[in-house]
C-alpha positions as CSV (number, residue, x, y, z in Angstrom):
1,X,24.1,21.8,-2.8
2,X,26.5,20.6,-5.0
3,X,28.4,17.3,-5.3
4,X,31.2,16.1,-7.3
5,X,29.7,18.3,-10.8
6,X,26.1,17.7,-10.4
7,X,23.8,20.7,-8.7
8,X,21.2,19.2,-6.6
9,X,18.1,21.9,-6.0
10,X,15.8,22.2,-2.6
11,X,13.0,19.2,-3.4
12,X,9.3,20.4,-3.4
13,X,8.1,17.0,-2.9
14,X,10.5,15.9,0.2
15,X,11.4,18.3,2.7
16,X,14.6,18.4,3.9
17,X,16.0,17.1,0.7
18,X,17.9,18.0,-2.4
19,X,16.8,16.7,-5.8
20,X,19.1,16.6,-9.2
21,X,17.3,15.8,-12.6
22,X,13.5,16.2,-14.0
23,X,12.7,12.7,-14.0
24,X,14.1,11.9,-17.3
25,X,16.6,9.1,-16.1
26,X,16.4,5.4,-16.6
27,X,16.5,3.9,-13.3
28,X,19.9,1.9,-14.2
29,X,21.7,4.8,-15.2
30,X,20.3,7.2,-11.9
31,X,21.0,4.4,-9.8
32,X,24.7,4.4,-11.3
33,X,25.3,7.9,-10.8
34,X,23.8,7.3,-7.0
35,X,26.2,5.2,-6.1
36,X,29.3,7.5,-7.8
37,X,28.2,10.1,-5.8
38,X,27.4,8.2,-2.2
39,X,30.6,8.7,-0.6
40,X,30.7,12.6,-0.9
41,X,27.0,12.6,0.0
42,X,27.8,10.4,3.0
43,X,30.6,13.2,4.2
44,X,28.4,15.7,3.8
45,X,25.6,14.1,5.9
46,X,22.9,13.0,3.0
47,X,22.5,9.2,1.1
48,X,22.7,9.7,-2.3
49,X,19.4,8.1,-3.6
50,X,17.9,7.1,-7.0
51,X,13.9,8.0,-6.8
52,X,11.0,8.3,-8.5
53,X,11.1,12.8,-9.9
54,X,7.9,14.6,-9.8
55,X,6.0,10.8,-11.1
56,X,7.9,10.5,-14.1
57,X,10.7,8.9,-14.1
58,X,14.3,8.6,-12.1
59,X,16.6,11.1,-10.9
60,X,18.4,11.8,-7.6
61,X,17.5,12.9,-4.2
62,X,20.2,14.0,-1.2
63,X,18.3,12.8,1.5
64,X,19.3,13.4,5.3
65,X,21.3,10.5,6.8
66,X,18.7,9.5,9.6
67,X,18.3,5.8,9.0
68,X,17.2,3.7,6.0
69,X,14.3,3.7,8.0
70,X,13.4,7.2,7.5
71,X,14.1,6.4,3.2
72,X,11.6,3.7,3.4
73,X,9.3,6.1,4.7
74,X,10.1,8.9,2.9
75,X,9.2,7.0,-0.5
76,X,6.8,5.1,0.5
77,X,8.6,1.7,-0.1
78,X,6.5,-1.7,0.0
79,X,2.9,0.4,-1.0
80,X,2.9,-0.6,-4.7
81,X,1.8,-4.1,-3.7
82,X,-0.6,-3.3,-1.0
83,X,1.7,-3.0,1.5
84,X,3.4,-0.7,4.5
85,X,6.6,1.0,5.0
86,X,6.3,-0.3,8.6
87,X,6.7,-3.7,7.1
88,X,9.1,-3.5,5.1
89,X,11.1,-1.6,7.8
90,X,10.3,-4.2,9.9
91,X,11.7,-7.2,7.8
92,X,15.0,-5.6,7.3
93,X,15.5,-4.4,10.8
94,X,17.4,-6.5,12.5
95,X,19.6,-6.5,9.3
96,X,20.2,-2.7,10.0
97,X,20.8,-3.1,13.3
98,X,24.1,-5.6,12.6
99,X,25.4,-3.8,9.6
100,X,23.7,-0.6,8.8
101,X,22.3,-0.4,5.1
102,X,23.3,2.8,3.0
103,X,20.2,2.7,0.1
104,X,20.8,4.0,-3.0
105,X,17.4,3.0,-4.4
106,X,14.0,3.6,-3.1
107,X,10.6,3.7,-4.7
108,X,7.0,2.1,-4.4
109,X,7.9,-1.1,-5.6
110,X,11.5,-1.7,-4.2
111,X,14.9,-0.9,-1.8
112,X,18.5,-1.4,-3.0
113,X,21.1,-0.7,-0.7
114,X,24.6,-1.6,0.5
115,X,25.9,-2.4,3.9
116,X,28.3,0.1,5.8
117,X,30.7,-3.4,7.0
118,X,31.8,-6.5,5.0
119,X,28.5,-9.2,5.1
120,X,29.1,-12.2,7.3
121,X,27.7,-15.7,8.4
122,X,25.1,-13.8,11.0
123,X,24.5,-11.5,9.4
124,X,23.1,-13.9,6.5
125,X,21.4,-15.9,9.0
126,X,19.3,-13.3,9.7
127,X,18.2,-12.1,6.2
128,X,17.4,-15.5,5.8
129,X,14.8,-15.8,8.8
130,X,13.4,-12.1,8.1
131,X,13.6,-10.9,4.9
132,X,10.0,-12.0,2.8
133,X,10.4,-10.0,-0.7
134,X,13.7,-12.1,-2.1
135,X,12.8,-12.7,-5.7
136,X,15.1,-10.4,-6.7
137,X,17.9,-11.8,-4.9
138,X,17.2,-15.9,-5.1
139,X,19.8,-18.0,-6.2
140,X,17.5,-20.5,-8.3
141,X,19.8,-23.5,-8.1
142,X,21.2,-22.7,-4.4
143,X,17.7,-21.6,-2.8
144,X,19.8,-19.0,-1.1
145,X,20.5,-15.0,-1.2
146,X,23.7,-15.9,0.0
147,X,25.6,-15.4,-3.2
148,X,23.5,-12.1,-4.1
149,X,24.2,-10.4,-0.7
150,X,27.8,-11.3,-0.9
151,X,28.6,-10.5,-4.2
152,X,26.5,-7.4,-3.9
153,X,27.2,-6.2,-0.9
154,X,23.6,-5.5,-0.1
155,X,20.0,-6.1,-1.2
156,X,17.4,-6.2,-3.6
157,X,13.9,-6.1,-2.6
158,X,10.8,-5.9,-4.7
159,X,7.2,-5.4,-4.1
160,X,4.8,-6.4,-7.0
């Protein structure tokens, strides 16, 4: 399947998916070209995702647009510090639910993703009370993720 001028190929580790690149990509530079290409992927029914290629390093995956939920589980987001995907599915939930998240980063140790509608008061509110893995995100003299999420867009977790 081909977006914009990149070629993605069937994946042999996800099914269902498309995969572009060997694994040789920084995860700054993957995640760039991720979001460049999410629109198209979007249209076409697929977010455009920066992940972990055959246990290297970062490429891109087309994976089918089914819920962030089925991304967290599909690469096994949360596990690299001990924990679930059902966890971490289950602190951004509610999140999803108001304003649905478009990721365009998954692996073992983190989630970054965008929302679909402009962030507001509640929806705030509610990343405050549920969201555990913040670090990322903390505004060190506010407290808050406020600023992050705003200026951002979206979030930022991280499992150690």
């Amino acid at each position: 399947m081909k977006i914009k001028n990149k070629e993605f190929e069937p994946s042999q580790e996800h099914e269902g998916c498309y995969v572009y690149g060997d694994g040789s990509e920084d995860s700054e530079t993957a995640e760039s070209e991720a979001l460049a290409l999410q629109s198209e992927a979007l249209r076409k029914g697929y977010y455009c995702v920066c992940g972990v290629v055959n246990g290297e390093g970062y490429g891109l995956y087309l994976v089918p647009k089914n819920g962030i939920q089925s991304v967290i589980e599909l690469f096994e987001v949360g596990t690299h510090g001990g924990g679930d995907p059902c966890e971490v599915w289950e602190e951004i939930e509610m999140a999803d639910d108001l304003n649905p998240l478009i990721p365009y980063f998954a692996d073992i140790s983190g989630l970054k993703a965008k929302f679909s509608k402009p962030v507001n008061d509640e929806l705030l509110d509610v990343l405050d009370e549920h969201l555990t893995s913040i670090e990322a995100m903390i505004d060190e003299e506010e407290g808050t993720i406020d600023a992050f999420v705003r200026e951002h867009k979206g979030i930022h977790l991280w499992w150690d």
